[in-house]
C-alpha positions as CSV (number, residue, x, y, z in Angstrom):
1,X,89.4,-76.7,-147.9
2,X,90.1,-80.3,-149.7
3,X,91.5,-79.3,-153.3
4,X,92.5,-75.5,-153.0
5,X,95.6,-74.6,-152.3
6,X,96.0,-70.8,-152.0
7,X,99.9,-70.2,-151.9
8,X,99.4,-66.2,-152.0
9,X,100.8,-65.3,-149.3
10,X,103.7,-67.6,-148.9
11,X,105.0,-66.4,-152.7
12,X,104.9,-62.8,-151.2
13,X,107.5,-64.2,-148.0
14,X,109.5,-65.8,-150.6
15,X,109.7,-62.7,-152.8
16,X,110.6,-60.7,-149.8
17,X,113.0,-63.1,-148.6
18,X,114.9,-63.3,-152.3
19,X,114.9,-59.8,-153.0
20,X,116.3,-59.4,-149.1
21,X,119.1,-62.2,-150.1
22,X,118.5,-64.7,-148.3
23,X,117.5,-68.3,-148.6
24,X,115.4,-70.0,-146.5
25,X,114.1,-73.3,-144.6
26,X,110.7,-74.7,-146.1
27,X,108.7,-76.9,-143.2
28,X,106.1,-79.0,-144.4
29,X,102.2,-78.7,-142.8
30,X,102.4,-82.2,-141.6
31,X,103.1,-82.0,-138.0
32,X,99.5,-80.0,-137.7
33,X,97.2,-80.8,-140.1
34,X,94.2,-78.7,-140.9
35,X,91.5,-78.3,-138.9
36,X,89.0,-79.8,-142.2
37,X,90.9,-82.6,-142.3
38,X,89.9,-84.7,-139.2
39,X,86.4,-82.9,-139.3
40,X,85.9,-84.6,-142.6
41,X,88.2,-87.9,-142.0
42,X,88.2,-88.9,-138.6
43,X,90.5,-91.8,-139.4
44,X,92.9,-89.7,-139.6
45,X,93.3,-88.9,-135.5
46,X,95.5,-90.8,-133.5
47,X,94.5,-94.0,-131.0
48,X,95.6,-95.2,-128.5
49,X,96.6,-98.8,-127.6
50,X,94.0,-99.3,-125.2
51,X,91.0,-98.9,-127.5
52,X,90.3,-98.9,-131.0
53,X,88.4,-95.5,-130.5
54,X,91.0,-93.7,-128.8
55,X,92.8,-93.1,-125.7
56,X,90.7,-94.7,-122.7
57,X,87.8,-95.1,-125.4
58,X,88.2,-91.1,-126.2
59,X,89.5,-89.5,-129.5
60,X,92.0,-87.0,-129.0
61,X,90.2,-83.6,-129.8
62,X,91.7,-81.3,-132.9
63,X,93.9,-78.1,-131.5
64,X,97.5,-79.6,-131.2
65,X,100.7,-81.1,-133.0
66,X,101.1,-84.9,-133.6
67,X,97.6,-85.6,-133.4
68,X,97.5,-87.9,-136.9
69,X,97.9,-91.5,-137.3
70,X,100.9,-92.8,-139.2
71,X,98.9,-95.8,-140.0
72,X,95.7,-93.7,-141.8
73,X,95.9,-94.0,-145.1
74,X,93.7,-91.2,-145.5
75,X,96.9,-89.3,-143.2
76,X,99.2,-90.2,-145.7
77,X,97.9,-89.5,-149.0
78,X,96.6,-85.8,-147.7
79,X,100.3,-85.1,-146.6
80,X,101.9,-86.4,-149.8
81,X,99.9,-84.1,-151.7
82,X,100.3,-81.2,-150.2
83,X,103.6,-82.0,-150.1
84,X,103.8,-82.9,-153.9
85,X,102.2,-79.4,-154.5
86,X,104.8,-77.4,-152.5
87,X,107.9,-79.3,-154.0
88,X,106.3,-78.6,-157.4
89,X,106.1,-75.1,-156.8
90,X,108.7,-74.2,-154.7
91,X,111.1,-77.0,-155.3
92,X,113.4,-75.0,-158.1
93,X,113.1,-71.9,-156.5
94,X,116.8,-70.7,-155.2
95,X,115.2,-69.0,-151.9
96,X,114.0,-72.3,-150.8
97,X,117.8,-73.6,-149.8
98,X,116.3,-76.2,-146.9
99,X,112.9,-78.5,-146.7
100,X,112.2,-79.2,-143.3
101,X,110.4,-82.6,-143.3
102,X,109.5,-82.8,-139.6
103,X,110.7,-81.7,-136.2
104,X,110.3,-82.6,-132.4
105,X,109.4,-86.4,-132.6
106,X,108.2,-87.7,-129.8
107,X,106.9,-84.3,-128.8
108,X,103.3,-83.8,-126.7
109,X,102.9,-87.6,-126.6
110,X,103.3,-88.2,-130.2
């Protein structure tokens, strides 16, 4: 939900991973956002060109990757924070050797 971040279980990967030796890649939870996200923002879901509302006068429903709009605002500032919060918690941590911003552009019609 908007304001808690529970980062429980990734600290227990992390442990596991340092005390294992290795280091890992961090990815970011921007390419999927959560599923409260566009329930409570809907300005946050992608449009097409053809209509302010959405492809064909439909908005993409929630359940894939790449369904945000670079241009929301309310995208933006929700992806910077969470990934203000992981960089503060994770961002001196030797285990965490790679930060994986984003992957697959262009992928599923993005």
């Amino acid at each position: 939900s908007p304001g808690q971040f529970n980062f429980t279980l990734l600290d227990a990967i992390l442990d596991a991973a340092d005390t294992a030796g290795l280091r890992v890649m961090l990815g970011t939870p921007t390419a999927t956002m959560p599923s409260w996200l566009p329930s409570l923002h809907p300005d946050v879901m992608t449009r097409g060109p053809d209509s302010p509302e959405g492809y064909s006068g439909l908005t993409p429903g929630f359940g894939g990757r790449r369904l945000y709009s670079f241009n929301s605002k309310t995208y933006r500032y929700y992806a910077l924070r969470i990934v203000d919060k992981l960089a503060e918690r994770y961002g001196q941590r030797p285990t965490v050797k790679f930060w994986q911003i984003d992957n697959e552009i262009g992928h599923e019609g993005s």
